[in-house]
N, CA and C atoms as an extended XYZ file, in Angstrom:
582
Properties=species:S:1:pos:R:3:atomname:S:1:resname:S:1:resid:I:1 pbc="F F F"
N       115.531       78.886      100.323 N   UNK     1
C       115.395       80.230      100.816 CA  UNK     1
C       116.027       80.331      102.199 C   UNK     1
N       116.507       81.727      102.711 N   UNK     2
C       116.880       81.690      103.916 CA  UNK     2
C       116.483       82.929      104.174 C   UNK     2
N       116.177       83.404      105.422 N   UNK     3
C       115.433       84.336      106.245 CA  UNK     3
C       116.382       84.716      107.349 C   UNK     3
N       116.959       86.166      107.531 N   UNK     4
C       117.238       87.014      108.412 CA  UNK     4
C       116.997       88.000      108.954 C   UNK     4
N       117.155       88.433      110.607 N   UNK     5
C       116.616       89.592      111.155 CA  UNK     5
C       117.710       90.119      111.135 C   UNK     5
N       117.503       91.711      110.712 N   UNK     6
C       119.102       92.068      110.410 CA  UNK     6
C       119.273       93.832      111.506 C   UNK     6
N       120.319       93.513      112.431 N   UNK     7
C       120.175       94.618      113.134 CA  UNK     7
C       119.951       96.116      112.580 C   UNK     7
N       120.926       96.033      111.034 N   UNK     8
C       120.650       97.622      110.897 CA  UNK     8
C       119.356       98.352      110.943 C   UNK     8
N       118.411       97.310      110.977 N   UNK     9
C       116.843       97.735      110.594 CA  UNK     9
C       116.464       98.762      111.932 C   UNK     9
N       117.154       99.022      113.127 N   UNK    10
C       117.252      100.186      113.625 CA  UNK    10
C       117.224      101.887      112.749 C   UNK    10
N       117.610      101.709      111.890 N   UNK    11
C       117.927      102.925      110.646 CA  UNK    11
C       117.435      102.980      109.393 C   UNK    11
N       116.953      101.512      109.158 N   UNK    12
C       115.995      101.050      108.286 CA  UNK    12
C       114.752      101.926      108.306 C   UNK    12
N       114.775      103.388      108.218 N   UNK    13
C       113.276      103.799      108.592 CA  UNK    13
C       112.510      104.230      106.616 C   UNK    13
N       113.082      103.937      105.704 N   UNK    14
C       112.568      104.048      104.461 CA  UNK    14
C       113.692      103.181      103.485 C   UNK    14
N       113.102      102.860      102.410 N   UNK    15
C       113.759      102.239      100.937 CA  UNK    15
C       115.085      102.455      100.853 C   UNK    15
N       115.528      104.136      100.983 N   UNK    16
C       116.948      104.308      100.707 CA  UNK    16
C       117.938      103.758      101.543 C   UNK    16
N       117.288      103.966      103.086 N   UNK    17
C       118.167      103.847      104.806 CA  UNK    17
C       117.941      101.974      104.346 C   UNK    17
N       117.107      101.495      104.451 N   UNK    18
C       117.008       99.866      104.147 CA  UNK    18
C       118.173       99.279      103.482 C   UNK    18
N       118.283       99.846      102.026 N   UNK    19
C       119.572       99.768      101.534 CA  UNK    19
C       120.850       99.984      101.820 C   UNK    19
N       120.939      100.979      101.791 N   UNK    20
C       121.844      101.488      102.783 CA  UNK    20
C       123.313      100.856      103.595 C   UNK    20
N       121.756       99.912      104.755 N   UNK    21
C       121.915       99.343      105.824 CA  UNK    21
C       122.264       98.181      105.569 C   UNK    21
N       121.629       97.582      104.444 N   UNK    22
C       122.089       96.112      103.970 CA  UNK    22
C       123.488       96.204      103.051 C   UNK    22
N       123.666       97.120      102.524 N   UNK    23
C       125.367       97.643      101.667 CA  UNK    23
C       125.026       97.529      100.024 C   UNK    23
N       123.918       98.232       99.862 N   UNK    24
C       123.673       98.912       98.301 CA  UNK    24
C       123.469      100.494       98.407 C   UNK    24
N       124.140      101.095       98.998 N   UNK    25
C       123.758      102.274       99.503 CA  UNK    25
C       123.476      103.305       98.048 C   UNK    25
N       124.315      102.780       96.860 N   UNK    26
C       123.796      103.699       95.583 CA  UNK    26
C       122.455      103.207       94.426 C   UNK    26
N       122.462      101.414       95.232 N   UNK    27
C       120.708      101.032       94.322 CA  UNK    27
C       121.583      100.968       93.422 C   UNK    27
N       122.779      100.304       93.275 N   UNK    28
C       123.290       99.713       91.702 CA  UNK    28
C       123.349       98.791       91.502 C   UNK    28
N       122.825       97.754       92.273 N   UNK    29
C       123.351       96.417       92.299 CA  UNK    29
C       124.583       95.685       92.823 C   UNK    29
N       125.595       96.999       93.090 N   UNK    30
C       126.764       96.669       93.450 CA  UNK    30
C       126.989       96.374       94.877 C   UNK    30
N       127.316       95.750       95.681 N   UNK    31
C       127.442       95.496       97.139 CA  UNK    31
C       128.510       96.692       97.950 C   UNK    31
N       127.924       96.898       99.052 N   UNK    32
C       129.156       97.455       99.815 CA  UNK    32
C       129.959       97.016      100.133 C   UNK    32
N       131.720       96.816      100.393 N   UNK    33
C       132.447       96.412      100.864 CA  UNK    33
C       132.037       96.083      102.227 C   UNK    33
N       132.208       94.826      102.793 N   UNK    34
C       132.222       94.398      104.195 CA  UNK    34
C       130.473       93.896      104.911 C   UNK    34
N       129.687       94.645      103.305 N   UNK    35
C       128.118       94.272      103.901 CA  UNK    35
C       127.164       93.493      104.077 C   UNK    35
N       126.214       92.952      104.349 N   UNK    36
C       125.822       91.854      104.513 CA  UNK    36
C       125.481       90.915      102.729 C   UNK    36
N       124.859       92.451      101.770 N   UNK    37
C       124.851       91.837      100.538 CA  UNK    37
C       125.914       91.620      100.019 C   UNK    37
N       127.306       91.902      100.277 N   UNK    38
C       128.353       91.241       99.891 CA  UNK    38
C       128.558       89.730      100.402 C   UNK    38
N       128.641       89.674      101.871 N   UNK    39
C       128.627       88.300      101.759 CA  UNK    39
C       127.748       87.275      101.339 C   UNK    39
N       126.745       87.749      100.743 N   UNK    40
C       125.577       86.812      100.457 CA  UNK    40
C       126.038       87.026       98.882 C   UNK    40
N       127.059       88.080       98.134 N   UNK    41
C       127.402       87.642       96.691 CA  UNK    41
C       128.565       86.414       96.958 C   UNK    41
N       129.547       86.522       97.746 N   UNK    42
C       130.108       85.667       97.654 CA  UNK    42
C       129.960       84.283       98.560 C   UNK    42
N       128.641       84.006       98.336 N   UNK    43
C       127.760       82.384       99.106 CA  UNK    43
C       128.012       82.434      100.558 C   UNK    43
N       128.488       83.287      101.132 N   UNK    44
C       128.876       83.454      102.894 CA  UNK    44
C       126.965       83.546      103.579 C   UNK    44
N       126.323       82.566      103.061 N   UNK    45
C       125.021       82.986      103.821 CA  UNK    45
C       124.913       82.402      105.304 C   UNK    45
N       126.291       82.111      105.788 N   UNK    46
C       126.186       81.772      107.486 CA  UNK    46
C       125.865       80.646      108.179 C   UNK    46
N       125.834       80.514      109.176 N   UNK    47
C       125.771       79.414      109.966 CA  UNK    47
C       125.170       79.658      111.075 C   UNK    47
N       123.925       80.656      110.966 N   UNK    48
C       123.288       81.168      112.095 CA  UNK    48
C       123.405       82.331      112.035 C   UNK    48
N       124.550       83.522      111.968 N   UNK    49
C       125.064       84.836      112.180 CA  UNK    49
C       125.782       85.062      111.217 C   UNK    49
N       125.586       86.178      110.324 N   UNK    50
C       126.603       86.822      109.361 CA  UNK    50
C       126.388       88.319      110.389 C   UNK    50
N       127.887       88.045      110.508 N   UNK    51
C       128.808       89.256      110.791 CA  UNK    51
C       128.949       90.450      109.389 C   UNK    51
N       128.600       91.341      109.591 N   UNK    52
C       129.477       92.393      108.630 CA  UNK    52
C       129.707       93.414      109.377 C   UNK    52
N       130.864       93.983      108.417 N   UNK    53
C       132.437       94.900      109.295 CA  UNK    53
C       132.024       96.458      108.239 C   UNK    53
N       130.889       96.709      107.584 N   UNK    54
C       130.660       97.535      106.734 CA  UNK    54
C       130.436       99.225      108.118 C   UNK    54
N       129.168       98.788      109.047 N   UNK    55
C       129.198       99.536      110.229 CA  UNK    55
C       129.348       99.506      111.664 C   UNK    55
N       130.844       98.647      111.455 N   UNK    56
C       131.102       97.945      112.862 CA  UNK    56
C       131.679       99.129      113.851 C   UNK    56
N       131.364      100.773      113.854 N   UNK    57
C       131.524      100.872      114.092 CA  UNK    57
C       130.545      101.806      115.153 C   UNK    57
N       129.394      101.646      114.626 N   UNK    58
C       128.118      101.607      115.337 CA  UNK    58
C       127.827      100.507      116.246 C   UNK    58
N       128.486       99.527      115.711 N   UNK    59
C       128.287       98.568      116.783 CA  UNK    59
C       126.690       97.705      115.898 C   UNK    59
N       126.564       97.674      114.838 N   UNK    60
C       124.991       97.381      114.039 CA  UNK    60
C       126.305       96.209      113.284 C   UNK    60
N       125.968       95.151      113.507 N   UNK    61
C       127.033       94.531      112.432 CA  UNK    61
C       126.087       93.020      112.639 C   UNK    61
N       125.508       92.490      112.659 N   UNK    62
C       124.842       90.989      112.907 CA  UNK    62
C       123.606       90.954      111.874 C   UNK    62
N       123.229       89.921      111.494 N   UNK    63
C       122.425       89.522      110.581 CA  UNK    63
C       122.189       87.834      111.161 C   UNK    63
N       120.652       87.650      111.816 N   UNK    64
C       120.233       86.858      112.335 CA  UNK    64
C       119.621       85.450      111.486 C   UNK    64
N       120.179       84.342      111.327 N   UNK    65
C       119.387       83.381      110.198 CA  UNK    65
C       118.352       83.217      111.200 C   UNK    65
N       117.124       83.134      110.500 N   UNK    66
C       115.626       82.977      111.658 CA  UNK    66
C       115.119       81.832      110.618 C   UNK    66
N       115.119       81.427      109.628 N   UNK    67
C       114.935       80.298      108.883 CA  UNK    67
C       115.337       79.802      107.602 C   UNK    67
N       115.551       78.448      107.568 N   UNK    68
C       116.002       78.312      105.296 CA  UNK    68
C       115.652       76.774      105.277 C   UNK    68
N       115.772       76.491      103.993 N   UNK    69
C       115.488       75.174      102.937 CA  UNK    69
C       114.145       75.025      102.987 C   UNK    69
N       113.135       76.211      103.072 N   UNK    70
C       111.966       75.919      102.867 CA  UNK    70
C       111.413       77.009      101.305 C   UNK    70
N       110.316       76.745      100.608 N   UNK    71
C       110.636       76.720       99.327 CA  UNK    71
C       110.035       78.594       99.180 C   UNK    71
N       109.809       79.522       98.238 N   UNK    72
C       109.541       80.406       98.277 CA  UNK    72
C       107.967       80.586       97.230 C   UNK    72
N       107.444       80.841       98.394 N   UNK    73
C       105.972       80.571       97.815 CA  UNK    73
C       105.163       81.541       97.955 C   UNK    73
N       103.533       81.824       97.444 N   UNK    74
C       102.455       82.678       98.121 CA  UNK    74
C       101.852       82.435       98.154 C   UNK    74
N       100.817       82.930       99.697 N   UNK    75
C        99.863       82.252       99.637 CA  UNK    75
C        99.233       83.085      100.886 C   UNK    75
N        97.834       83.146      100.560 N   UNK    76
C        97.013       84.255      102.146 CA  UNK    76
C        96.424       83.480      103.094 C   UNK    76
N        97.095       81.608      102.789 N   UNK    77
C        96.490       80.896      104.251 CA  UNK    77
C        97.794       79.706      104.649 C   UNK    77
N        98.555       80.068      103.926 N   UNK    78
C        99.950       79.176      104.571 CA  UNK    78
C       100.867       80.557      104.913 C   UNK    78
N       101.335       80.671      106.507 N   UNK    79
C       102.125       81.885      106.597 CA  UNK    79
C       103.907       81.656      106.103 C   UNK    79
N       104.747       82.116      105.628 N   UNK    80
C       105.874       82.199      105.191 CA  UNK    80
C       106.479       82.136      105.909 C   UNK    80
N       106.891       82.060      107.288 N   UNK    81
C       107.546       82.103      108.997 CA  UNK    81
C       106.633       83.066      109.675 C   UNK    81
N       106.621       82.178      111.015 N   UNK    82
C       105.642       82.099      112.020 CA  UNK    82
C       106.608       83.080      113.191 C   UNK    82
N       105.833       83.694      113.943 N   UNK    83
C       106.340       84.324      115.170 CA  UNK    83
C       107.466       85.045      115.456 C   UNK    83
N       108.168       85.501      114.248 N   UNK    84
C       109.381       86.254      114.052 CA  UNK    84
C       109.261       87.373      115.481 C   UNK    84
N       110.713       87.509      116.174 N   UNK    85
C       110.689       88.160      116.772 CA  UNK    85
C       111.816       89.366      116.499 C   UNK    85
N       111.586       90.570      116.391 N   UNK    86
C       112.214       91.863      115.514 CA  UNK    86
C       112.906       92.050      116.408 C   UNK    86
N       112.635       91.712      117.999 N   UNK    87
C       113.939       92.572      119.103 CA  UNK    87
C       114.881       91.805      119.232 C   UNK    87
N       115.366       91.097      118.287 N   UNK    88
C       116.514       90.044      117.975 CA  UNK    88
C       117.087       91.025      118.307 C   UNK    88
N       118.576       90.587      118.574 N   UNK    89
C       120.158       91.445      118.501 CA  UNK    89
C       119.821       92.651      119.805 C   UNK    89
N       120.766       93.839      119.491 N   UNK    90
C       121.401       94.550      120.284 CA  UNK    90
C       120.441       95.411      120.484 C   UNK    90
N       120.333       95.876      119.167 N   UNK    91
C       118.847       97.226      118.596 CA  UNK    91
C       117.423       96.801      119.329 C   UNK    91
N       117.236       96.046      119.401 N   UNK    92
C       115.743       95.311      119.349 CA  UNK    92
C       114.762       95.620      118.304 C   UNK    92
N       115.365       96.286      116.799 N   UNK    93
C       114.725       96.829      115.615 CA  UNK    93
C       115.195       96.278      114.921 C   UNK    93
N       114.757       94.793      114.436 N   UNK    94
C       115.390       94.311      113.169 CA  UNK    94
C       114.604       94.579      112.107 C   UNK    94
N       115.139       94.600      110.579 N   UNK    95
C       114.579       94.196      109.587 CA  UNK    95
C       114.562       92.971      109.308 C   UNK    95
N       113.701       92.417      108.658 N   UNK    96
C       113.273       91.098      108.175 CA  UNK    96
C       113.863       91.289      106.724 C   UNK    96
N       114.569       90.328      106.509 N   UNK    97
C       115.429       89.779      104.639 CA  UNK    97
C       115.241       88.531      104.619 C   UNK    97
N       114.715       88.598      103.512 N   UNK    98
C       114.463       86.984      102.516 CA  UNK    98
C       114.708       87.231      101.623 C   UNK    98
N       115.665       85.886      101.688 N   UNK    99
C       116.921       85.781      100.019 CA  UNK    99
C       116.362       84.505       99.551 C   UNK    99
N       116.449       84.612       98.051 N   UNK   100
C       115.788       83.287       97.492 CA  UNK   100
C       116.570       83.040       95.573 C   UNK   100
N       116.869       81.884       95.686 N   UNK   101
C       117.550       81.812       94.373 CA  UNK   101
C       116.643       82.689       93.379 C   UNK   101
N       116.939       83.521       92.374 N   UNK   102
C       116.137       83.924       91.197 CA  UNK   102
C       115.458       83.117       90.304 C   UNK   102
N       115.805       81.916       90.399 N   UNK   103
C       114.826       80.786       89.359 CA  UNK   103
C       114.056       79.703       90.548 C   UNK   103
N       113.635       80.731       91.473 N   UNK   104
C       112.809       79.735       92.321 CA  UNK   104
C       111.403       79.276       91.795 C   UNK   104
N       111.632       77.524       91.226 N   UNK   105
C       110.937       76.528       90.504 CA  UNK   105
C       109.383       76.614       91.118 C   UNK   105
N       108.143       76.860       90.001 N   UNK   106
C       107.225       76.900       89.744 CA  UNK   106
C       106.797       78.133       90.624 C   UNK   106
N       107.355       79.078       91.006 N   UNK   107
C       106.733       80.199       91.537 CA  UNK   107
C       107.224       81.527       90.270 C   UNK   107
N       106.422       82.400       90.229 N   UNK   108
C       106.304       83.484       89.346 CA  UNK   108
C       107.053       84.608       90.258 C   UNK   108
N       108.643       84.922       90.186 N   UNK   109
C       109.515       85.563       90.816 CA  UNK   109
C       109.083       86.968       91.005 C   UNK   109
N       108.940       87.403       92.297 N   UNK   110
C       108.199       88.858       92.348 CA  UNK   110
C       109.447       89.792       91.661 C   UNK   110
N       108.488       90.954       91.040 N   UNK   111
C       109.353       91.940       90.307 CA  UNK   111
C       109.056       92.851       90.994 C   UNK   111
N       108.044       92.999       91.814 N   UNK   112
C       107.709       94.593       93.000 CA  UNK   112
C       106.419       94.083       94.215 C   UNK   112
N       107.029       94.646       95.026 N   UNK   113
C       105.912       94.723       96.579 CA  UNK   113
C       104.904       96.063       96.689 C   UNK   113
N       103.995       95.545       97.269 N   UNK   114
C       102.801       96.319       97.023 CA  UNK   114
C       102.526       96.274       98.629 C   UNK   114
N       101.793       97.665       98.313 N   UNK   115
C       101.268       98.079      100.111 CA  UNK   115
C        99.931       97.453      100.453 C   UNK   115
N        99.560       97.069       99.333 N   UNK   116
C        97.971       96.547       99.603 CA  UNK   116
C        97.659       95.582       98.514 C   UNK   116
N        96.378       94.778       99.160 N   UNK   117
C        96.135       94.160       98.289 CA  UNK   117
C        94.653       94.261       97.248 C   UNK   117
N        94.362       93.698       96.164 N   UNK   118
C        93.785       93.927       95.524 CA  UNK   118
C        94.383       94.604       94.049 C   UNK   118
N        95.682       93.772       94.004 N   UNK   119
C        96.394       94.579       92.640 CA  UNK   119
C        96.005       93.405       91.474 C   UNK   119
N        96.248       93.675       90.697 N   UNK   120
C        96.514       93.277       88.919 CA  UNK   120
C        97.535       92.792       88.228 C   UNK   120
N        98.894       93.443       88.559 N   UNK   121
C        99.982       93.555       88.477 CA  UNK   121
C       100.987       91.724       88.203 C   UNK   121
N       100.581       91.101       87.663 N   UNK   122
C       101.444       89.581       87.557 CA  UNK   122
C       102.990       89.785       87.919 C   UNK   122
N       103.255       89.529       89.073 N   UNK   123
C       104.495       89.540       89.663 CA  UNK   123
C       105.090       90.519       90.769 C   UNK   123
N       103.835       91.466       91.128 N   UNK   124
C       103.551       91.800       92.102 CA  UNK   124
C       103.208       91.348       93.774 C   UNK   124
N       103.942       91.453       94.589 N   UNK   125
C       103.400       90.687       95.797 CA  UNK   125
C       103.548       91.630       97.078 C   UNK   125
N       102.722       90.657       98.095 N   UNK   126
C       102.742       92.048       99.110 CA  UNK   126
C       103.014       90.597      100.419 C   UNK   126
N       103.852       91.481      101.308 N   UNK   127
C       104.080       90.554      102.439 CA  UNK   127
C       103.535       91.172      103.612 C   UNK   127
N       102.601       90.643      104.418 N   UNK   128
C       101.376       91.053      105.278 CA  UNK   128
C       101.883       90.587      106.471 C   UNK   128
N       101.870       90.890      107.719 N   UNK   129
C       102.476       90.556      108.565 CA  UNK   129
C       100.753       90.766      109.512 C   UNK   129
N       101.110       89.822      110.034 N   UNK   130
C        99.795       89.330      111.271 CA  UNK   130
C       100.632       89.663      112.829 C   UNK   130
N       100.148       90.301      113.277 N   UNK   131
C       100.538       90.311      114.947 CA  UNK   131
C        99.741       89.918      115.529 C   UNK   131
N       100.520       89.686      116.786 N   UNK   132
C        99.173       89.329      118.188 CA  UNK   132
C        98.685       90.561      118.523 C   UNK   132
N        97.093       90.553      118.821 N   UNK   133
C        96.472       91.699      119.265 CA  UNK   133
C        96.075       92.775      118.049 C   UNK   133
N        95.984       93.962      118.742 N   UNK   134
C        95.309       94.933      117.243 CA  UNK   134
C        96.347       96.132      117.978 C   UNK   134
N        96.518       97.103      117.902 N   UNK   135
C        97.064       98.625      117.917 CA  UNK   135
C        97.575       99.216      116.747 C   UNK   135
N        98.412      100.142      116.423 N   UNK   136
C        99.305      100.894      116.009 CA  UNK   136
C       100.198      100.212      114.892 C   UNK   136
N       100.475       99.169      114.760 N   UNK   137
C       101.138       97.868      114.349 CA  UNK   137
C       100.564       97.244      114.169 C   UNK   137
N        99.340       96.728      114.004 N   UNK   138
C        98.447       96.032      113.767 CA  UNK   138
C        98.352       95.488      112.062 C   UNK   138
N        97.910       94.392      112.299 N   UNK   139
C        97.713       93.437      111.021 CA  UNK   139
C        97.826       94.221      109.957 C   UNK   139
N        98.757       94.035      108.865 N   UNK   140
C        98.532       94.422      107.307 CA  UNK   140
C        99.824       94.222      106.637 C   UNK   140
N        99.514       95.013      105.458 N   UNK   141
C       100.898       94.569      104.376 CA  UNK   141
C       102.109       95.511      105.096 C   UNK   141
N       103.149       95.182      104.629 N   UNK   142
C       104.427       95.566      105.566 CA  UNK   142
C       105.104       96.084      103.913 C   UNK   142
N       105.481       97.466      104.437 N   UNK   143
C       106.568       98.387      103.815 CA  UNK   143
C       107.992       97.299      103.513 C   UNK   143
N       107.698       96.535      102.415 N   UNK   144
C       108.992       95.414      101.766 CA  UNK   144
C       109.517       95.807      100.668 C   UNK   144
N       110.444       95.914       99.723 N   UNK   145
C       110.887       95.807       98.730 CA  UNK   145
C       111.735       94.795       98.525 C   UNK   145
N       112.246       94.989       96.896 N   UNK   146
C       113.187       93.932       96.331 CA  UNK   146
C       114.166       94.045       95.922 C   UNK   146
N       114.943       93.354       95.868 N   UNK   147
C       116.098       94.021       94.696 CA  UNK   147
C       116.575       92.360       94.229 C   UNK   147
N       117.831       92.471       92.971 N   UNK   148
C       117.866       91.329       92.581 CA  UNK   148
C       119.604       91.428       92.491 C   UNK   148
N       120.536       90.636       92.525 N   UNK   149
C       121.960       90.287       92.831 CA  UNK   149
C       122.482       89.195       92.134 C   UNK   149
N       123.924       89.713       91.742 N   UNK   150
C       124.724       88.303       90.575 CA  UNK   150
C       125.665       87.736       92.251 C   UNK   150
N       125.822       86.645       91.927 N   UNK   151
C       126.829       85.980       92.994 CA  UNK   151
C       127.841       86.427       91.976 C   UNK   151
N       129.059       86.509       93.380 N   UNK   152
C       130.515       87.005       92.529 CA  UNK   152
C       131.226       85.518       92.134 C   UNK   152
N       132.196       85.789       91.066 N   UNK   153
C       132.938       84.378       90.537 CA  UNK   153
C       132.045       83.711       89.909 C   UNK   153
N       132.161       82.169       90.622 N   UNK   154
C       131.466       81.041       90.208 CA  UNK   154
C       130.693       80.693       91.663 C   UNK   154
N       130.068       81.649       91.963 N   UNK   155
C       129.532       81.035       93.250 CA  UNK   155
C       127.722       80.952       92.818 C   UNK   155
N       127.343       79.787       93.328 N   UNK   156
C       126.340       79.760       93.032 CA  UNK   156
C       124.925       79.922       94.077 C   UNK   156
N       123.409       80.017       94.302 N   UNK   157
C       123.097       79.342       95.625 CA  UNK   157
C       123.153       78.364       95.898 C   UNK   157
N       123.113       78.240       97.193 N   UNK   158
C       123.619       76.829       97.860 CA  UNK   158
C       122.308       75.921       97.180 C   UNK   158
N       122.860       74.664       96.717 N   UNK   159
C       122.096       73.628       96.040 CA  UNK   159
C       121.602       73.826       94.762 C   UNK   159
N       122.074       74.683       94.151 N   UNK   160
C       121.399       74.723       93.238 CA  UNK   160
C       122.358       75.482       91.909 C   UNK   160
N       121.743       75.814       90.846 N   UNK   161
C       122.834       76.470       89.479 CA  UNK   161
C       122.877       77.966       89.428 C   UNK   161
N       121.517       78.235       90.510 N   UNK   162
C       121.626       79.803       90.213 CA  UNK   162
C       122.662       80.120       90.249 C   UNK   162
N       122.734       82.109       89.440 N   UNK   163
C       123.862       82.702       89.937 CA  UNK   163
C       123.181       84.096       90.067 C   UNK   163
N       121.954       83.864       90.341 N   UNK   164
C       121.431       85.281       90.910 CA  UNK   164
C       120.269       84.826       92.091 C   UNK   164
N       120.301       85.743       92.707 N   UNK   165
C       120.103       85.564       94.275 CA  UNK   165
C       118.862       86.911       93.956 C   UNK   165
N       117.523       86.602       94.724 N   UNK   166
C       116.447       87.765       95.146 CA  UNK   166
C       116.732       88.079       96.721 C   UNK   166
N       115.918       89.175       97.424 N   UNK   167
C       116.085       89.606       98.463 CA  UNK   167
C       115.096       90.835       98.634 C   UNK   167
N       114.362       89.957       99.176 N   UNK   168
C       113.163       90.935       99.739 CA  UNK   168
C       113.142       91.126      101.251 C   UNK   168
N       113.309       92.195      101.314 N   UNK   169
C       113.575       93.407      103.236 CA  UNK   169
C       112.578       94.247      103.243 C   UNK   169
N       111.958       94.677      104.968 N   UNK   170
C       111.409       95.298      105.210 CA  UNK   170
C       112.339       96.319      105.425 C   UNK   170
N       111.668       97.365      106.228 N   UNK   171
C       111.873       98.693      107.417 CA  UNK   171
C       112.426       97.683      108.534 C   UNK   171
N       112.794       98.819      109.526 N   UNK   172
C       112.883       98.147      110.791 CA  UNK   172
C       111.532       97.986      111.688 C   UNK   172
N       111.263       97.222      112.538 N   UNK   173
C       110.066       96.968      113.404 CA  UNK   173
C       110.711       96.260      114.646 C   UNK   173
N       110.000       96.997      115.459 N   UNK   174
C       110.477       96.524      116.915 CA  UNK   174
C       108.748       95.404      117.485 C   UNK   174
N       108.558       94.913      116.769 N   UNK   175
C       107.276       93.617      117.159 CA  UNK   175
C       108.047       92.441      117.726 C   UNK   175
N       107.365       91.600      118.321 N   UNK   176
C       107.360       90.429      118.430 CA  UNK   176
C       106.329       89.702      118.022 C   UNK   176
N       106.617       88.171      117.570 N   UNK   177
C       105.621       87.818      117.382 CA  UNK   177
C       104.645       87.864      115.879 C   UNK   177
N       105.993       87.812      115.262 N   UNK   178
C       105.141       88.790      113.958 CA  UNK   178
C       104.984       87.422      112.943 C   UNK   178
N       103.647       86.994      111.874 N   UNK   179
C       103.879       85.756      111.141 CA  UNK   179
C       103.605       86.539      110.138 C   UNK   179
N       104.167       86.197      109.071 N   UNK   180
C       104.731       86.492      107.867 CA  UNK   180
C       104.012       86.321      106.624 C   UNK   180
N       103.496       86.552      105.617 N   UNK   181
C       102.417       85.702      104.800 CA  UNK   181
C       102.945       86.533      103.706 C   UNK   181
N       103.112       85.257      102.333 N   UNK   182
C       104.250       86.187      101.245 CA  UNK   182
C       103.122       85.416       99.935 C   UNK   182
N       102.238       86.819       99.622 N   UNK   183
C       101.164       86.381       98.295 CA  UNK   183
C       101.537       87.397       97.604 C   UNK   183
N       100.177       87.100       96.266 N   UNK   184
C       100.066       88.064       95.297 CA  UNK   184
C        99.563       89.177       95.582 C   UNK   184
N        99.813       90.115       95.380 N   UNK   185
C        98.931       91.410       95.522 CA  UNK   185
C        97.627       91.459       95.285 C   UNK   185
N        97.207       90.299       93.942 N   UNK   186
C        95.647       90.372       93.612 CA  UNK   186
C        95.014       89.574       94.631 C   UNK   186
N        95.260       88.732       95.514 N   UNK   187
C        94.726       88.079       97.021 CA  UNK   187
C        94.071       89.193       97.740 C   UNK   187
N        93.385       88.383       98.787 N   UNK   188
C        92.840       88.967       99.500 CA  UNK   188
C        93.699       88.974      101.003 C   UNK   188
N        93.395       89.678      102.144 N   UNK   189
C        94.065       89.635      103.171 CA  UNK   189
C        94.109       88.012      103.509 C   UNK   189
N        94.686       87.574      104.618 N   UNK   190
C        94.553       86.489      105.353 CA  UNK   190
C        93.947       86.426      106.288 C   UNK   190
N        93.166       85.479      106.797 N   UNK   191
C        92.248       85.957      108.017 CA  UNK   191
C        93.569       85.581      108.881 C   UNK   191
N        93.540       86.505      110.142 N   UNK   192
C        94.615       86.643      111.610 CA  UNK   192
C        94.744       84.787      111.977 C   UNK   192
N        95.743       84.928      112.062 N   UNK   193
C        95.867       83.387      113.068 CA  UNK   193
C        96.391       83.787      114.318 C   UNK   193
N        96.355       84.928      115.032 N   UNK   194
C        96.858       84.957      116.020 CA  UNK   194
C        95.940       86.115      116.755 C   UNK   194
């Protein structure tokens, strides 16, 4: 798996703008020319920074690696990345993206994100974000969705046979400090670690 804070999440303010921003702007599966889900069809998942030239002219063009080679799991007492900080980059509003091969081994591949927990739903999951302190932003499930992607050619994920790639993104959030916790919807919250 690999994990990025991605500047457009400045504009990231709902599902459609999220997309959008990442370069599926019609929800077809198809990538935008120059966008970050293009280079992640053709295995460009970076070396720290993926550049895309899709809205370079906003000056929103960076996509932050904040973590990878750790496995894609759930769970409401192991957090998924710890202390993410959203005022990465220029914006100080990143979205959070996690890309993960589609046949990620012995986990049940989420098919939809949920705002809360206490669902039913087998393959349902909700990603809860813990902050420091309580306010406005305060502890709970985080506005995420999914979508699912063919690598172009013969490209596969790195290490492995896939040739389809997941990618689960928030909204934008200007937090610091934020830990991450990626379960089932039928779980219960996590108690705060922070």
């Amino acid at each position: 798996m690999v994990s990025y804070l991605d500047e457009g999440g400045v504009y990231a303010t709902d599902e459609p703008n999220a997309l959008l921003m990442l370069g599926d702007a019609n929800d077809d599966g198809t990538p935008d020319a120059g966008s970050l889900l293009e280079n992640l069809t053709k295995g460009n998942f970076g070396n720290g920074t993926i550049t895309s030239t899709i809205y370079s002219g906003f000056g929103i063009e960076k996509s932050f690696e904040v973590g990878s080679g750790y496995t894609l799991g759930g769970s409401n007492s192991t957090p998924l990345l710890s202390n993410l900080n959203h005022t990465t980059g220029s914006q100080s509003n990143a979205m959070f993206v996690l890309v993960f091969p589609s046949g990620s081994a012995g986990f049940v591949n989420p098919s939809s994100m949920a705002l809360a927990t206490g669902g039913s739903t087998t393959g349902e999951y909700v990603l809860y974000g813990d902050r420091v302190g309580t306010g406005p932003l305060s502890d709970s499930p985080q506005s995420a969705f999914i979508r699912y992607y063919d690598f172009s050619g013969s490209v596969t994920y790195p290490q492995s046979s896939e040739t389809r790639f997941g990618v689960i993104f928030t909204q934008g959030d200007a937090s610091s400090n934020v830990t991450y916790f990626l379960m089932a919807s039928s779980g219960s919250n996590p108690t705060s670690t922070q």
